[in-house]
Structure formats: structure tokens, C-alpha cells
N, C-alpha and C positions, 0 to 999 in steps of 0.2 A: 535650473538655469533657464530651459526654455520658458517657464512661465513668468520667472521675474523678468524676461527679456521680453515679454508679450505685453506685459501691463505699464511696462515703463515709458512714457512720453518718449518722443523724440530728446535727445541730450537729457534726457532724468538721470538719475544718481541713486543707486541701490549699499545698502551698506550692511556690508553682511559681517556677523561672528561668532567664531567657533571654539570651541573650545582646543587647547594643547595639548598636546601627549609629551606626558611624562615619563621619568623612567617608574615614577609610583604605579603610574594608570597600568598594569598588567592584563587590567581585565576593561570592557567595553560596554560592561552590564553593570549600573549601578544602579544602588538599595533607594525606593522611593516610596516614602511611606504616607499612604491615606491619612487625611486630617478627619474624614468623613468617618470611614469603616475600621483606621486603626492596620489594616492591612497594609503587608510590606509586598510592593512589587519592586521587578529586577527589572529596567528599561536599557535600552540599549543606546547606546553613545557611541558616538563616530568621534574620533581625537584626532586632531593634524599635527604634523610634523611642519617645522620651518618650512615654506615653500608650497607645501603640498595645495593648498587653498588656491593659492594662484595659478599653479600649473592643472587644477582641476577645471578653474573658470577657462583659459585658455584653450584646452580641449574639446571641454563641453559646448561652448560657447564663444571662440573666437572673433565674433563679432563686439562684443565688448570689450570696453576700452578701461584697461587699470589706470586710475589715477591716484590710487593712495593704500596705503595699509600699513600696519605694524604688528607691534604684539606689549601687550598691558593687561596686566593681574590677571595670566595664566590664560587670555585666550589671544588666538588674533584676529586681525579684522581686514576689510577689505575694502574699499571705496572702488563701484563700478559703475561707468557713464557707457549709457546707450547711444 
């Protein structure tokens, strides 16, 4: 938060999204496999809950200002003006 909060103009607009947590998502490590090497690695994934995205900006970063968000095809998003 502190660095998109550094880069963004005065009144810029940052637009962020994340992916949802599921009750499927159990696990936070998913399969990603090399086009190059053919190798599978396990990356790790942060999933949010209703809310959580916003209440994390606010915390982090309370100087931004929410002006939008939702949730569409399994992630949500967030509209933030500096």
C-alpha cells in the first residue's frame, strides 16, 4: 500500500484485484507449471474474504480514499483515489 501510495499523483486512482476465497480454496499453494522446464511449482496465493481487501487498505493505509469495488468472476476489486 505504501508504495502504490508513493507513485500515485495527487487524486490518481489505483485499481486493485484479488482473488476470493472459497470454501474449494483449502489450500493457499497452487500447482504452476513451467512452459519452459515442464516443471510444476506450488506458489503461494493470499485469497480474501468479503470485506477483508477493504478493511486491509484502510488499515494499512488510511489515507486513501475508497471509491468503488465489487466482486466478478471469483475475484474482487477495489477502486482507490489518493
Amino acid at each position: 500500500m505504501e508504495e502504490i501510495y508513493r507513485i500515485l499523483k495527487e487524486d490518481g486512482i489505483a485499481f486493485i484485484e484479488v482473488w476470493s476465497f472459497s470454501e474449494n480454496d483449502n489450500n493457499n499453494y497452487k500447482k504452476w507449471n513451467s512452459v519452459k522446464t515442464g516443471t510444476i511449482y506450488y506458489r503461494y496465493y493470499n485469497f480474501y474474504k468479503d470485506g477483508e481487501l477493504e478493511e486491509e487498505i484502510r488499515t494499512l493505509k488510511p489515507e486513501f480514499k475508497i471509491i468503488g469495488g465489487g466482486y466478478e468472476k471469483g475475484n474482487y476489486y477495489i477502486k482507490i483515489q489518493k
